[in-house]
TITOR-674625 format. One line per 3 residues: number of its first residue (from 1); their letters; for each residue x, y, z of C-alpha. Coordinates in nm, 3 decimals. Example, Ala and Ser with C-alpha at 12.3 -4.5 7.8 and 13.67 -1.06 7.14 Angstrom:
2
1) as) 1.230/-0.450/0.780  1.367/-0.106/0.714
This chain:
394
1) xxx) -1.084/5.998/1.631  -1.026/6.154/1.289  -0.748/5.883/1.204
4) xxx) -1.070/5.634/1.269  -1.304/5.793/1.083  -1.042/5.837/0.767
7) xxx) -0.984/5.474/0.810  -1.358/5.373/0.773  -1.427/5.589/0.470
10) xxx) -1.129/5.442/0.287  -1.250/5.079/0.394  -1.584/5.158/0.268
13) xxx) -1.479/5.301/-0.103  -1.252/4.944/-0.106  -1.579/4.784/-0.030
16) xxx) -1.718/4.981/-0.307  -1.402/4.921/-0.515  -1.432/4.550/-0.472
19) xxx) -1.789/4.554/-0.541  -1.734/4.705/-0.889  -1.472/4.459/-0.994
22) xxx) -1.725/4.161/-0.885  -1.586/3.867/-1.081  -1.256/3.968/-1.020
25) xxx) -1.310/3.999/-0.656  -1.485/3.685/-0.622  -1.258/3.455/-0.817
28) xxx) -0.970/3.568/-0.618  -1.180/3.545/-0.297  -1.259/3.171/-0.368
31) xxx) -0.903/3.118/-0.446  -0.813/3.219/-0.106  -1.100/3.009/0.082
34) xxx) -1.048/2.741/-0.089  -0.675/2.696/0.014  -0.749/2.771/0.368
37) xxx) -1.068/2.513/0.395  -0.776/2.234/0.247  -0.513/2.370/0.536
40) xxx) -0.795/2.319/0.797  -0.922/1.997/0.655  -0.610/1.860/0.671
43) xxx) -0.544/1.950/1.067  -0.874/1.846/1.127  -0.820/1.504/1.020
46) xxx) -0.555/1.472/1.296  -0.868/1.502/1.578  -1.061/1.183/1.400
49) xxx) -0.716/0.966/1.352  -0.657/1.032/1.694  -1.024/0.934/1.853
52) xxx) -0.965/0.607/1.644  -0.653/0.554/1.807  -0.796/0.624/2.141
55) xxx) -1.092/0.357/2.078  -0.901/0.096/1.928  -0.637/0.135/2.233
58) xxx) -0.940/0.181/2.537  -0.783/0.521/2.630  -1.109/0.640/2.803
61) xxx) -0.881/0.701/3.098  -0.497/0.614/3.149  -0.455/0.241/3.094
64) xxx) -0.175/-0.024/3.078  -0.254/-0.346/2.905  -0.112/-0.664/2.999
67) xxx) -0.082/-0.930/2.770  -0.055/-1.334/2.791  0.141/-1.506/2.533
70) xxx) 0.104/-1.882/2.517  0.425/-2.104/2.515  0.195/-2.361/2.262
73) xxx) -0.091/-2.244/2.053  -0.256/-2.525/2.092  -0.307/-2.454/2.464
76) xxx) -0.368/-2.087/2.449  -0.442/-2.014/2.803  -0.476/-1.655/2.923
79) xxx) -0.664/-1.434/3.196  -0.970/-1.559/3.415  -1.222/-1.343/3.617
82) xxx) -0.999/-1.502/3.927  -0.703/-1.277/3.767  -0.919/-0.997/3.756
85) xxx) -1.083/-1.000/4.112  -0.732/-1.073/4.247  -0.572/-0.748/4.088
88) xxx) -0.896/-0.584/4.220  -0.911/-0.674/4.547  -0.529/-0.646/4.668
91) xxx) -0.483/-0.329/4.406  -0.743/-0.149/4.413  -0.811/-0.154/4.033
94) xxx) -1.202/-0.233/4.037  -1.219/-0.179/3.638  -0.994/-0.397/3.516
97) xxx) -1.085/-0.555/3.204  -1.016/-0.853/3.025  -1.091/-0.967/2.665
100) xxx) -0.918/-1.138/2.383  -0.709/-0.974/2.174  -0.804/-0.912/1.759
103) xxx) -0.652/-1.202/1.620  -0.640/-1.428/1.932  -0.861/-1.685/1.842
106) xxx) -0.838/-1.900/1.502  -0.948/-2.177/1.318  -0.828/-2.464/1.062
109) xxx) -1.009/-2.408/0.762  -1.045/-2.609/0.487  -1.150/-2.654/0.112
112) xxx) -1.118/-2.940/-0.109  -0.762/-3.030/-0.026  -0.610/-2.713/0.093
115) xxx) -0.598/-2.582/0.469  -0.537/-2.269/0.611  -0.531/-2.138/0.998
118) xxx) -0.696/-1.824/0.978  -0.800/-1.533/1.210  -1.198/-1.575/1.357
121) xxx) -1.423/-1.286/1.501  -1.746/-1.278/1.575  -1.988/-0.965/1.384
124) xxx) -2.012/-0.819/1.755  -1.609/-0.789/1.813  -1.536/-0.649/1.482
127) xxx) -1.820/-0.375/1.543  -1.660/-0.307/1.879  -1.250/-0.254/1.751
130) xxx) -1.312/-0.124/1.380  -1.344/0.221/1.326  -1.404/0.177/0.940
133) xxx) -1.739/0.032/0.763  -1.688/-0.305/0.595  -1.680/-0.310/0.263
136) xxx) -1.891/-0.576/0.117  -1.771/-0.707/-0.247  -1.980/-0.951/-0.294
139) xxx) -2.308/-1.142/-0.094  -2.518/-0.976/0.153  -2.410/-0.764/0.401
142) xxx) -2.239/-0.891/0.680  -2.462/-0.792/0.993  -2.767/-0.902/0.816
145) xxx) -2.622/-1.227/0.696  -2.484/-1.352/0.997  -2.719/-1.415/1.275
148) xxx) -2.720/-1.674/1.598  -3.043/-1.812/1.430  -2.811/-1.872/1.046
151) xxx) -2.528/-1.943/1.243  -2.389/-2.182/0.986  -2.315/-1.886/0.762
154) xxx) -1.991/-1.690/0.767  -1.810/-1.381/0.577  -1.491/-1.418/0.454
157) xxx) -1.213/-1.175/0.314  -1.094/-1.152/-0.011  -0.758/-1.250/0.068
160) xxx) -0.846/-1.520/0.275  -1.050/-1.695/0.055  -0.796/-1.682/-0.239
163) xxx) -0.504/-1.828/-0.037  -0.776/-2.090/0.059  -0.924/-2.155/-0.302
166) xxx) -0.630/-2.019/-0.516  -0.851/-1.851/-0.692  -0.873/-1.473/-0.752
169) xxx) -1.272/-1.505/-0.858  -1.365/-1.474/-0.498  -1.727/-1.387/-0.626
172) xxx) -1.781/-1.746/-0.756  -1.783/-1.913/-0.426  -2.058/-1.707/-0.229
175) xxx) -2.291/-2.016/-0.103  -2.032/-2.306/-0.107  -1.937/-2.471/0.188
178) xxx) -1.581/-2.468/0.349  -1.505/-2.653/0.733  -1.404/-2.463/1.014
181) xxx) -1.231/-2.717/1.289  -1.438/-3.007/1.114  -1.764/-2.810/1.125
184) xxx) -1.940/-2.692/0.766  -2.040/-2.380/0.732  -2.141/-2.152/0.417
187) xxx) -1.999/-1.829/0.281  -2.239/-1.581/0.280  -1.987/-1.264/0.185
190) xxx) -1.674/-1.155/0.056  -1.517/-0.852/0.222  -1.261/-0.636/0.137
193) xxx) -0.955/-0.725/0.338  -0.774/-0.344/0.453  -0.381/-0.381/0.456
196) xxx) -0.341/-0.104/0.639  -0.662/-0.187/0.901  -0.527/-0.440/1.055
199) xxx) -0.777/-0.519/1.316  -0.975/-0.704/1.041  -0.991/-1.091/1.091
202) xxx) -0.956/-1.336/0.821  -1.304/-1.508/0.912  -1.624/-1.328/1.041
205) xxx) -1.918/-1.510/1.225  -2.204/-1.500/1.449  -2.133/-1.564/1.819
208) xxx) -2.321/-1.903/1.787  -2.084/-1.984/1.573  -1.768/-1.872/1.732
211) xxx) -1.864/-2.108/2.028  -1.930/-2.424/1.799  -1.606/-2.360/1.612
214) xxx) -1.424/-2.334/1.946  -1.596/-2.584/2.149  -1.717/-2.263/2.395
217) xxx) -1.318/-2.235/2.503  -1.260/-1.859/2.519  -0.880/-1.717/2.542
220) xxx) -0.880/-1.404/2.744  -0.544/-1.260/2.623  -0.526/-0.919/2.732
223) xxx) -0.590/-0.761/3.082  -0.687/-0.365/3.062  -0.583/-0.228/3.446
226) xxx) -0.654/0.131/3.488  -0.321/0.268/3.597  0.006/0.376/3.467
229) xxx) 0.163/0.369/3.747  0.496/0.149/3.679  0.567/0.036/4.037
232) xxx) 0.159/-0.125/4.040  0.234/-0.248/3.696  0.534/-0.418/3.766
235) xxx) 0.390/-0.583/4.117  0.085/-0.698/3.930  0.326/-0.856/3.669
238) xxx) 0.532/-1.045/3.959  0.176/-1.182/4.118  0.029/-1.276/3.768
241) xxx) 0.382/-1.519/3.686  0.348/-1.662/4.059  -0.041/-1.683/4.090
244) xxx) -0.168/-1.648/3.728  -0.462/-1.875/3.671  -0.257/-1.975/3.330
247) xxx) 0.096/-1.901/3.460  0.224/-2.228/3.356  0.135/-2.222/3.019
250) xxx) 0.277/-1.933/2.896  0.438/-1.572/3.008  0.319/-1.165/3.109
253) xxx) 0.391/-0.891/2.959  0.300/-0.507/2.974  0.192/-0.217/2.681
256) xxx) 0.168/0.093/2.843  -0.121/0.238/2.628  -0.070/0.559/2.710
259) xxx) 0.313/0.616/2.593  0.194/0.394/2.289  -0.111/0.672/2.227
262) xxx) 0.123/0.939/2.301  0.417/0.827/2.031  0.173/0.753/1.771
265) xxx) 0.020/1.073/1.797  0.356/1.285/1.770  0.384/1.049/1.449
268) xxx) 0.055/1.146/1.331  0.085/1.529/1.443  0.426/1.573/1.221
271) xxx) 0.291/1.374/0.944  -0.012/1.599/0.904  0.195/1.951/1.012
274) xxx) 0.416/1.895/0.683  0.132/1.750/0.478  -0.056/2.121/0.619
277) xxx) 0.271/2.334/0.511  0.292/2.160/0.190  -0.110/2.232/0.136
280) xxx) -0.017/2.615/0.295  0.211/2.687/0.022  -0.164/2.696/-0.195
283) xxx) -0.242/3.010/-0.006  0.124/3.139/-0.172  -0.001/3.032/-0.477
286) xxx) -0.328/3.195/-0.448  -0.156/3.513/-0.315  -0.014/3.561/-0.663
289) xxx) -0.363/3.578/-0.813  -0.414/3.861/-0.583  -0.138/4.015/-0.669
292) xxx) -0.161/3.983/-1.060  -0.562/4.098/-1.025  -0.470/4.386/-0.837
295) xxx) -0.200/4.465/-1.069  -0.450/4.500/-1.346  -0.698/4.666/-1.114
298) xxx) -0.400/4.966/-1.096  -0.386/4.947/-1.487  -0.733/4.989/-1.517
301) xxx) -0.793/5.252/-1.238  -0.481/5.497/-1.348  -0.754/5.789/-1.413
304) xxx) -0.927/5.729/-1.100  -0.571/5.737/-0.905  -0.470/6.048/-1.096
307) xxx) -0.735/6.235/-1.005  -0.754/6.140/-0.649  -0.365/6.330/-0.651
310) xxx) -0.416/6.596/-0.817  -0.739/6.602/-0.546  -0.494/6.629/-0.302
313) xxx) -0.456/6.247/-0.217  -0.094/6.196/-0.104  0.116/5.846/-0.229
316) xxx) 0.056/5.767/0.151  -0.315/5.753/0.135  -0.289/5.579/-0.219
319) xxx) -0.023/5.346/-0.097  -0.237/5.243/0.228  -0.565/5.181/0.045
322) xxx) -0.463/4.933/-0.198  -0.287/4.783/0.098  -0.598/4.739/0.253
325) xxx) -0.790/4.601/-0.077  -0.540/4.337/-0.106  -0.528/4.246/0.277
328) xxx) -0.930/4.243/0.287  -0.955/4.003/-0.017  -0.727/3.789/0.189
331) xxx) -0.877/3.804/0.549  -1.213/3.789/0.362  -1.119/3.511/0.193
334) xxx) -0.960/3.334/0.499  -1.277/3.348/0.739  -1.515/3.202/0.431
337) xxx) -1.244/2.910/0.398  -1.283/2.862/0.809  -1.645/2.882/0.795
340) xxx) -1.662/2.620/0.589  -1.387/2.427/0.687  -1.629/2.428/1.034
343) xxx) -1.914/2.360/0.897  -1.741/2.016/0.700  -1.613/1.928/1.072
346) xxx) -1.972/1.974/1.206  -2.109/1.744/0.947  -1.789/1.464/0.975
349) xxx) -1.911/1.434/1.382  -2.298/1.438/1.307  -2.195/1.129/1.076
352) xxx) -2.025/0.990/1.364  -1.648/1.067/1.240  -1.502/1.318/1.506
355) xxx) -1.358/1.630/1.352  -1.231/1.950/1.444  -0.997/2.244/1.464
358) xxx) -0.861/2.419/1.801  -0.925/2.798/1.812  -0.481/2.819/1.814
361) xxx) -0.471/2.677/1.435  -0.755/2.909/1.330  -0.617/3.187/1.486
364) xxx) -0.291/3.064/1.295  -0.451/3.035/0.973  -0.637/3.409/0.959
367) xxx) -0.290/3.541/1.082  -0.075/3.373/0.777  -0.361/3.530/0.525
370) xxx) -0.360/3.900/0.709  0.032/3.832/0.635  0.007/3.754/0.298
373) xxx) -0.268/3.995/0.222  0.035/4.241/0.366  0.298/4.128/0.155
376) xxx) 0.135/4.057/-0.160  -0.005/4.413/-0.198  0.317/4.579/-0.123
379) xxx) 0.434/4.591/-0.500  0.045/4.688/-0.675  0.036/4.941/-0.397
382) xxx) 0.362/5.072/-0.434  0.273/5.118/-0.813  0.013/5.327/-0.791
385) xxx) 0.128/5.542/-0.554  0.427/5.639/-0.791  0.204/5.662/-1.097
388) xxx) 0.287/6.008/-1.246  -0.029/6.215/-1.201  -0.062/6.427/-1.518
391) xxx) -0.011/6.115/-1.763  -0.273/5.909/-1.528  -0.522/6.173/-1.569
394) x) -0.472/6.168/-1.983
């Protein structure tokens, strides 16, 4: 009990210690919190890459996809709702899905005297598969701009329309018309084509549009059954090339979506540990500040220290409160840099961007500051527990 109560006076002259040295004690503090809010930011960002991954691959529950690849792309072919009540009824699966794939459907596009085939989506299917807001660079924006009712406008991407016009000025062709399959229609926007999101189409438009572009032919190219279950798969493969609505025009083929989610997210998960340790190595950094402040805190303080010995303080007790000074700048520090770092993630999912940290990496995180709180006090601790008493006190 006495060990307890020795230990709570000592904490509360650090406090007092601390309190003194304000700036000093602050700076450092923020240091600290700010390289553990980075660490934590960092880890969080794996939840929100993987909830995109999840979305874009329909991984509400365990799903295999099956996909129909045409032998001629002019006679695309691909699943019917016979496909689908087949699988259902003889399988089991009742919520099997099937939709065309992001860059199934396309259309011959043309300007002046050049001709491109390029990707087509409707405003509706890009909401629905991109995770990312379009960026408009120049016209209106997109989901205003393109309605069933001005179904003869479209939005193009910047790419696009520079292969099409060969002409990097994509700004200077906002309300000129271009065909589609024969049909006019007039650009409205110019977005920003992503390289790296790749479920962006090449053409956007309203679903009016889509069907007078396409003549109302849809290409169902991907089945979504909810199984992964190999031995189903493969059976519903061997009924699909003998009794496929569209067997004859081209061949079956299965993603497992789950494996797929599952190796992508090891990817992400290693990319994002070593990014973490590269961003830990701040605390380090900031660990040396703490170090170098307390230091000069043990310069400063050499007449307080000598008197507490010649008091009667042994180096023990000297040693083991600067050990806790450092280790509570640290730990203090630490749970300011979570707080925040929880607060951010609260914010990134009110805004619709899923974000968070699991109770393991922030019990990770306050255990690598308490550890370098421990280590970097060792040598300013050490120091002024061997000052020499009588020239302190002078």
């Amino acid at each position: 009990m006495k060990y307890f109560e020795n230990f709570f006076i000592i904490v509360k002259d650090i406090g007092r210690t601390l309190l003194r040295n304000k700036r000093q004690s602050i700076l450092t503090f923020v240091s600290i919190a700010i390289a553990v809010f980075v660490v934590l930011i960092i880890l969080a960002s794996g939840t929100s890459s993987k909830e995109s991954l999840k979305k874009s691959l329909h991984l509400n529950k365990s799903s295999t996809t099956i996909e129909f690849t045409a032998n001629n792309t002019d006679r695309r072919g691909g699943f019917s709702n016979a496909d689908k009540e087949m699988i259902s009824t003889i399988y089991g699966l009742k919520n099997t899905i099937i939709k065309e794939s992001a860059y199934n459907t396309s259309a011959i596009v043309t300007y002046k005297n050049n001709t491109q085939q390029m990707t087509l989506r409707t405003v509706g299917e890009v909401s629905a598969n991109n995770t990312v807001p379009l960026r408009v660079i120049s016209g209106g924006k997109i989901n205003n701009s393109l309605s069933n009712y001005n179904y003869q406008r479209i939005a193009i991407s910047d790419d696009a329309l520079e292969k099409l016009t060969r002409n990097p000025h994509v700004n200077r062709f906002i309300g000129k018309l271009i065909q589609l399959n024969g049909k006019s229609f007039r650009i409205k926007s110019v977005f920003y084509a992503s390289e790296v999101n790749q479920v962006l189409p090449d053409i956007i438009v309203s679903s009016t549009g889509k069907n007078i572009i396409t003549g109302g032919i849809s290409s169902d190219d991907e089945m979504i059954i909810p199984t992964i279950s190999q031995p189903v798969v493969r059976k519903v493969l061997k009924m699909l090339d003998s009794r496929g609505t569209n067997n004859y025009l081209g061949t079956y083929s299965a993603v497992n979506n789950e494996k797929l989610y599952q190796e992508s997210v090891s990817q992400i998960s290693q990319l994002l540990t070593l990014i973490s340790i590269v961003a830990g190595i701040s605390i380090f950094v900031a660990g040396f500040g703490v170090m170098n402040a307390m230091l000069s805190s043990v310069s400063n303080r050499s007449r307080e220290i000598g008197i507490r010995r010649a008091l009667g303080a042994t180096k023990n007790s000297i040693r083991i409160s600067y050990m806790i000074e450092g280790t509570m700048l640290f730990v203090l520090g630490g749970v300011f840099g979570i707080l925040a770092a929880l607060l951010f993630c609260l914010v990134m999912t009110a805004l619709k961007m899923k974000s968070s940290v699991s109770f393991a990496q922030i019990s990770l995180t306050l255990l690598v500051t308490l550890i370098c709180g421990i280590i970097f006090s060792v040598v300013p601790a050490m120091i002024a527990a061997n000052k020499n008493v009588v020239e302190a006190i002078k």
